[in-house]
Backbone as CSV, one residue per row, in Angstrom:
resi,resn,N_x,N_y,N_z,CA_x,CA_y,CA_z,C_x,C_y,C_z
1,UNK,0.849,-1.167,0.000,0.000,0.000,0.000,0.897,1.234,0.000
2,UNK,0.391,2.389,-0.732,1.537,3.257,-1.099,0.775,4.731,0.224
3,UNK,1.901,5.567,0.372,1.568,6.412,0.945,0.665,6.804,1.055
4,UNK,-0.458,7.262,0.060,-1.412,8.317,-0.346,-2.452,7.387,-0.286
5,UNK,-1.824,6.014,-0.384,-3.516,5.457,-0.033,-3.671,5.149,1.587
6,UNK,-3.078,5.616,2.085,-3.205,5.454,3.691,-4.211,6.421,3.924
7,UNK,-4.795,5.905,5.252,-6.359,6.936,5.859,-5.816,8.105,5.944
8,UNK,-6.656,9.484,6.098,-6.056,10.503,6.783,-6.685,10.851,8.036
9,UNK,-5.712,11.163,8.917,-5.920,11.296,10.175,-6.840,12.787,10.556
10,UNK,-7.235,13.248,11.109,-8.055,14.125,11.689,-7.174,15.462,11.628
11,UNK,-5.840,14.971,12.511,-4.658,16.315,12.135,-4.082,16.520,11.215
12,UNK,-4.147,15.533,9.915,-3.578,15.839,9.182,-5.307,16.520,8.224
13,UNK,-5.962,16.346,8.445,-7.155,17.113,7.657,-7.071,18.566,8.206
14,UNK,-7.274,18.868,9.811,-6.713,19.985,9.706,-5.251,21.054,9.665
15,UNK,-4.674,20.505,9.483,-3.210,20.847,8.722,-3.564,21.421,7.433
16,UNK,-4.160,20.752,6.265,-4.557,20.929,5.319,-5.176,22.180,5.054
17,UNK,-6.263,22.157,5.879,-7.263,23.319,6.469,-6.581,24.352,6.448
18,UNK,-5.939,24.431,7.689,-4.997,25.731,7.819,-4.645,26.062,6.810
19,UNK,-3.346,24.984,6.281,-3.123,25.771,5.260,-3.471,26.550,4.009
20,UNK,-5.111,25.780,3.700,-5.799,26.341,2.933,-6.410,27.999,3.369
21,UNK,-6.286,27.690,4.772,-7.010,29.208,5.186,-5.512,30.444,4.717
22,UNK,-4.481,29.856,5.057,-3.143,30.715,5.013,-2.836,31.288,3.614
23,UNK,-3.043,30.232,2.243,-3.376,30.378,1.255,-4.229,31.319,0.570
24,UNK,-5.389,31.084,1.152,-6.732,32.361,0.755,-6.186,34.046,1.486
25,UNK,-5.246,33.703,2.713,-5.143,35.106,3.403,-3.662,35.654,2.752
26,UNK,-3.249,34.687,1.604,-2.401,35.407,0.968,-2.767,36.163,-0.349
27,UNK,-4.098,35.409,-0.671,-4.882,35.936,-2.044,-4.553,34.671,-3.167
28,UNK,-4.054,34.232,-2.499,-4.174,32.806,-3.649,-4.833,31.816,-4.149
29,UNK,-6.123,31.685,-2.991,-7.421,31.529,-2.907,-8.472,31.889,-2.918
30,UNK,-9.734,32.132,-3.794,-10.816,33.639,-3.358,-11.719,32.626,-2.576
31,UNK,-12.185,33.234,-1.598,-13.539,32.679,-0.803,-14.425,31.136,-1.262
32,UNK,-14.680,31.422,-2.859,-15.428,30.006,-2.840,-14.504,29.281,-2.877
33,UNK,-13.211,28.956,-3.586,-12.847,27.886,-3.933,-12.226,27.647,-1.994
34,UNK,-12.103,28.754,-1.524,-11.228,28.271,0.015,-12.903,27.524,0.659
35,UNK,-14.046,27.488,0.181,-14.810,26.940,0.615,-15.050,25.623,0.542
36,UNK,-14.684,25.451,-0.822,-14.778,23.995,-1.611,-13.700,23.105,-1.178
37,UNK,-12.774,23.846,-1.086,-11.619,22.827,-0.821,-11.495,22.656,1.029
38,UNK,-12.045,23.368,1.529,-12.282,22.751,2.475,-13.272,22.013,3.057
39,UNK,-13.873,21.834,2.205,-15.676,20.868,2.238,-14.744,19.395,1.983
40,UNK,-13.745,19.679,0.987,-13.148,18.433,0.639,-12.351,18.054,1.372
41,UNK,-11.623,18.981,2.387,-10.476,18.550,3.222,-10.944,17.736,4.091
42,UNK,-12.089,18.494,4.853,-12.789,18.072,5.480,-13.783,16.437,5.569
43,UNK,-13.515,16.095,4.269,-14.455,15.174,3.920,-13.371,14.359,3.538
44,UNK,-12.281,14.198,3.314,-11.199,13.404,2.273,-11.087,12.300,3.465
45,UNK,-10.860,10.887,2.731,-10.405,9.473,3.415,-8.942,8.889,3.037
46,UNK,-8.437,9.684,2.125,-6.686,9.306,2.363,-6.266,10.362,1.657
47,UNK,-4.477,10.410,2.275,-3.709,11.264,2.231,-3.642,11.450,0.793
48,UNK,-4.168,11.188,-0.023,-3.752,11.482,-1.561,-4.966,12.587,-1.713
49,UNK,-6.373,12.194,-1.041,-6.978,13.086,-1.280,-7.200,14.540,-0.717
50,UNK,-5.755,14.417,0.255,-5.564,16.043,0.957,-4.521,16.315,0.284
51,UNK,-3.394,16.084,-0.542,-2.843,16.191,-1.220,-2.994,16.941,-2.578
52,UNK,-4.080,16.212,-3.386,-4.394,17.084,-4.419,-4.807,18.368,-3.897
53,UNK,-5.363,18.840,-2.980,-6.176,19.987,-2.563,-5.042,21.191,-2.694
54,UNK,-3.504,20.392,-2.385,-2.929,21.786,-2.075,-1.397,21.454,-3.142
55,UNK,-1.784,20.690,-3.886,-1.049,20.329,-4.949,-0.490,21.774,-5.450
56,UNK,-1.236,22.476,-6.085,-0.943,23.900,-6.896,-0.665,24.579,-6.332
57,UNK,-0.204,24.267,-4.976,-0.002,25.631,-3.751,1.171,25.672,-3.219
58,UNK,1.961,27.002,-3.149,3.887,26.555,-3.208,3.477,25.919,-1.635
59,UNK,5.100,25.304,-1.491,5.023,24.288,-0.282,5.174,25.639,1.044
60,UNK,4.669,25.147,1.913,4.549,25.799,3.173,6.264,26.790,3.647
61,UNK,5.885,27.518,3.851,7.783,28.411,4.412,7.946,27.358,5.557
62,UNK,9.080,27.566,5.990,9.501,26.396,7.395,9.600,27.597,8.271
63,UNK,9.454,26.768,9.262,9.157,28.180,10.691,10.621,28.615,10.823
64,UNK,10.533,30.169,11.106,11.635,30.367,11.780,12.645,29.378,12.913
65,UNK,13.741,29.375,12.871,13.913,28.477,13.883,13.760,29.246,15.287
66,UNK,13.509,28.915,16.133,13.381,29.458,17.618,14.891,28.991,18.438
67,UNK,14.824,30.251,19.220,16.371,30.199,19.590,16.326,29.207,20.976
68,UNK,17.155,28.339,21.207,16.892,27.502,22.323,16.904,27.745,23.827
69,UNK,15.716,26.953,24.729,15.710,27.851,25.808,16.804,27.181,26.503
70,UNK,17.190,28.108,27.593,18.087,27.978,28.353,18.167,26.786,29.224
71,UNK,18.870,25.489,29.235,18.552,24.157,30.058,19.716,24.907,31.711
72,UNK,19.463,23.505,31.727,20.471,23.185,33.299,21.847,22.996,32.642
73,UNK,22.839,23.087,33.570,24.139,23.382,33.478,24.467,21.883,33.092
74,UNK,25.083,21.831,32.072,25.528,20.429,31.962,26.025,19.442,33.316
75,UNK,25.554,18.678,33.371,25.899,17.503,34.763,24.839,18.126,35.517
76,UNK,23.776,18.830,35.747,22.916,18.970,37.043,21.726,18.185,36.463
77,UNK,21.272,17.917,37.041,19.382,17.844,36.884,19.122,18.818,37.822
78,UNK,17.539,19.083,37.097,16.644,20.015,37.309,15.673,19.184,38.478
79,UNK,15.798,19.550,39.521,14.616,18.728,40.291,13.627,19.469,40.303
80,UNK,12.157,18.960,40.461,11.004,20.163,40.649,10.793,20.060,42.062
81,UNK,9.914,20.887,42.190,9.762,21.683,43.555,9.609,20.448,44.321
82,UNK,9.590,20.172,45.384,8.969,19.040,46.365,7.683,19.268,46.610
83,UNK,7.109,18.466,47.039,5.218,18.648,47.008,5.318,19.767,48.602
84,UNK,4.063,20.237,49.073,4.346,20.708,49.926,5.010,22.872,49.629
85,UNK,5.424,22.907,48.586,6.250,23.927,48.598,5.475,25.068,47.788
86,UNK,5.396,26.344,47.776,4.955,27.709,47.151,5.500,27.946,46.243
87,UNK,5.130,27.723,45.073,6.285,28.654,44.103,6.633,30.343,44.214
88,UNK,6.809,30.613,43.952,6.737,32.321,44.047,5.808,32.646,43.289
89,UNK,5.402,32.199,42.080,4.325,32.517,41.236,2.685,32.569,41.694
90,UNK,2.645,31.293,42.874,1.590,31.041,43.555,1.155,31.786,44.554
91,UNK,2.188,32.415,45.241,2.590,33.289,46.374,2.093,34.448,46.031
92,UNK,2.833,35.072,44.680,2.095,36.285,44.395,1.097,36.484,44.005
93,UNK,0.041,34.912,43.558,-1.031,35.064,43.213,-2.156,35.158,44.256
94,UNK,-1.756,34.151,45.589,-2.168,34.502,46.823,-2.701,36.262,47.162
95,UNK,-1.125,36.842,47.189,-1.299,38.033,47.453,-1.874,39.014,46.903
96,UNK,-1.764,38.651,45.724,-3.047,39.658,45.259,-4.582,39.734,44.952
97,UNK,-4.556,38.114,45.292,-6.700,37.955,45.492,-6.331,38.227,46.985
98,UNK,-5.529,38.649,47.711,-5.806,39.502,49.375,-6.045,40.826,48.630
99,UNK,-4.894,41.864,48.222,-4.626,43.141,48.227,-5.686,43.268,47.647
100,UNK,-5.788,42.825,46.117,-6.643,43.663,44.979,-7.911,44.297,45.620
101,UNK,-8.727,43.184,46.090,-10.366,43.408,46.518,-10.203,44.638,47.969
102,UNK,-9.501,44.042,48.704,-9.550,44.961,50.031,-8.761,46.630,49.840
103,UNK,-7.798,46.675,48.743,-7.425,48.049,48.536,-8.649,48.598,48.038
104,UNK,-9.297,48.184,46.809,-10.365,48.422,46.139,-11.581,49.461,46.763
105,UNK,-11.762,48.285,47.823,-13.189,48.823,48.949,-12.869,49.531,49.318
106,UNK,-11.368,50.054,50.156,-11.153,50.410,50.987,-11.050,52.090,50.610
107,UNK,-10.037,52.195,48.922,-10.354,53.150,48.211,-11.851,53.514,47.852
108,UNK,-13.289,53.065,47.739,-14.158,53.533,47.349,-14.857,53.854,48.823
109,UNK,-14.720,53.173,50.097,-15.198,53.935,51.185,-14.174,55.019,51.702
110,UNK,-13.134,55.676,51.194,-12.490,56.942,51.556,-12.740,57.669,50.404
111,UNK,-13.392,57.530,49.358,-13.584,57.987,48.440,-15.156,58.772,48.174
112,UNK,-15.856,57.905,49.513,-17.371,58.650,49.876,-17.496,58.799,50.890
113,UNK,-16.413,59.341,51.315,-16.169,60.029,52.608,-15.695,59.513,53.856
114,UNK,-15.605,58.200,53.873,-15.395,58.032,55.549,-16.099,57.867,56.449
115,UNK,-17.181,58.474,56.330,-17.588,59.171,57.597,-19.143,57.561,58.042
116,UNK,-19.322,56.489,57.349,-19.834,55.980,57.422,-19.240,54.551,58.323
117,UNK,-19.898,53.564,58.584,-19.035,52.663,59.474,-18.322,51.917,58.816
118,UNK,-17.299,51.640,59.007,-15.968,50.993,58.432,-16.547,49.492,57.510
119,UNK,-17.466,49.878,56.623,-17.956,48.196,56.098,-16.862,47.615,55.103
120,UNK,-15.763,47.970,54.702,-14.726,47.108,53.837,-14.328,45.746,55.036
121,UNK,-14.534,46.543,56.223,-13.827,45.147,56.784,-14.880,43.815,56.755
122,UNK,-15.774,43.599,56.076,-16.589,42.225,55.656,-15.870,41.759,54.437
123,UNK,-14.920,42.299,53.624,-14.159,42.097,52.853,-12.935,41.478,53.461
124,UNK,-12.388,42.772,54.364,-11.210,42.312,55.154,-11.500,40.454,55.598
125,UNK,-12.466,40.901,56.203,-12.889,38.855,56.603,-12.315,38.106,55.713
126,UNK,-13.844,38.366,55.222,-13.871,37.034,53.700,-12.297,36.694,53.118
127,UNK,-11.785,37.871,52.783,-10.300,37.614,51.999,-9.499,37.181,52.797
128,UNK,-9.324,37.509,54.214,-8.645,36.847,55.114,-8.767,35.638,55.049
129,UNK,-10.158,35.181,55.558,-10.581,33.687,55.398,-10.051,32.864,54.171
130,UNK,-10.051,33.224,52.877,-10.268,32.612,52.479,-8.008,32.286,51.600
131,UNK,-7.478,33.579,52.022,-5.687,32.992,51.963,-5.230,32.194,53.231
132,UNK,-6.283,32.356,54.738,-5.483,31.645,55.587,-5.893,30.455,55.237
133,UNK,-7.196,29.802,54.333,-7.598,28.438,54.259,-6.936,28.394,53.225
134,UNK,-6.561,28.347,51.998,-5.295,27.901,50.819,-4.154,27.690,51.744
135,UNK,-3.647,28.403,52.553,-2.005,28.387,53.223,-2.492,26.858,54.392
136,UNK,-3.833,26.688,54.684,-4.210,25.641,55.597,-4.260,24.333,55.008
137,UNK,-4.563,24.362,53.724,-4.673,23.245,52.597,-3.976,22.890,52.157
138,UNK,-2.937,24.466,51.771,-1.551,23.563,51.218,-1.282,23.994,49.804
139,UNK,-0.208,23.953,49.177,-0.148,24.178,47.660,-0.462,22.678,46.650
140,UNK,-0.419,21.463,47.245,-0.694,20.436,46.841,-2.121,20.302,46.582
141,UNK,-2.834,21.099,47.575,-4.837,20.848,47.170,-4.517,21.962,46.590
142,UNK,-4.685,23.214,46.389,-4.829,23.898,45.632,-4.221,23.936,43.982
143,UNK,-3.654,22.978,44.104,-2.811,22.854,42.720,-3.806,21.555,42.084
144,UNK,-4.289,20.657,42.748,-4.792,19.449,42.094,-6.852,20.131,42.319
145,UNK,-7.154,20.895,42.900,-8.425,21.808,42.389,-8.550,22.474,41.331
146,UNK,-6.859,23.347,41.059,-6.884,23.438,39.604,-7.085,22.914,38.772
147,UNK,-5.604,22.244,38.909,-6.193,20.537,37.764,-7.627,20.120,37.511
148,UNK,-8.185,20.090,38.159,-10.036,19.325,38.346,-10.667,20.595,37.753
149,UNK,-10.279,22.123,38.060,-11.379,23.134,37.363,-10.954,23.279,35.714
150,UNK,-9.631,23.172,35.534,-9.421,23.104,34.256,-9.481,21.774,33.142
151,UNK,-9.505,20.948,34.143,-10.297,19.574,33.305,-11.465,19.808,32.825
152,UNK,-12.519,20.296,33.919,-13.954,20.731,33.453,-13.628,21.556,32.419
153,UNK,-13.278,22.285,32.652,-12.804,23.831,31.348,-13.186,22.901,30.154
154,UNK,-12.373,21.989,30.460,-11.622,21.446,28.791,-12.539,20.221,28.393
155,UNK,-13.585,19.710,29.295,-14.509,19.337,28.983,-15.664,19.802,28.432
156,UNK,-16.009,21.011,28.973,-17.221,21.776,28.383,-17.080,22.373,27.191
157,UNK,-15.233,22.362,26.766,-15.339,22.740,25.491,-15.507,22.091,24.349
């Protein structure tokens, strides 16, 4: 069995796609035919038939190369954090679902005067309450609640 008669995979249909969209946004495509040929991309059962689609179309530029990120010093490993531990990233995220809300209030009741009874501090609470219970839980539950809210995320999409 030769290349092109192999199935095409889902990513390689949209690969195709794209590139058909990249094509039309260069003007090399007008609207219907970027319609048609993607009715077909979309619809094609082997690689020969995503192939013809972009047959007449120069081959793709190759990406810039990207400059490499910076590793560990030759001979170290990189250990990750130990469970249990704050990143700094987490830390400052802590601190600012405290600051943000309670500066906020605190600016809009000196801002209508004062002169009323100190109600930001039901804020003060709540926000209190709710960094001393993360620092009570731990960065390990709060990190695997993430995990679980962004699973949903990525389910509902």
């Amino acid at each position: 069995m030769s290349e092109g008669e192999l199935r095409a995979s889902d990513a390689e249909r949209e690969t195709v796609a794209e590139r058909l969209r990249r094509a039309a946004g260069e003007g090399r495509l007008d609207p219907e035919e970027l319609e048609e040929r993607l009715d077909r991309a979309y619809a094609a059962r082997t690689r020969r038939d995503l192939e013809a689609l972009t047959a007449d179309l120069p081959a793709p530029a190759a990406p810039s190369p990207r400059p490499a990120a910076p590793g560990p010093a030759p001979g170290r490993d990189v250990e990750p954090l130990p469970p249990g531990r704050w990143t700094p990233a987490e830390l400052r995220e802590r601190a600012a679902g405290f600051l943000i809300p309670n500066i906020i209030c605190i600016g809009i009741w000196l801002a209508t005067g004062a002169g009323s009874s100190f109600w930001p501090r039901w804020v003060l609470l709540f926000t209190t309450i709710g960094l001393l219970a993360s620092f009570v839980r731990g960065p390990d539950a709060d990190r695997a609640h993430r995990a679980r809210r962004e699973a949903a995320h990525d389910r509902r999409r």
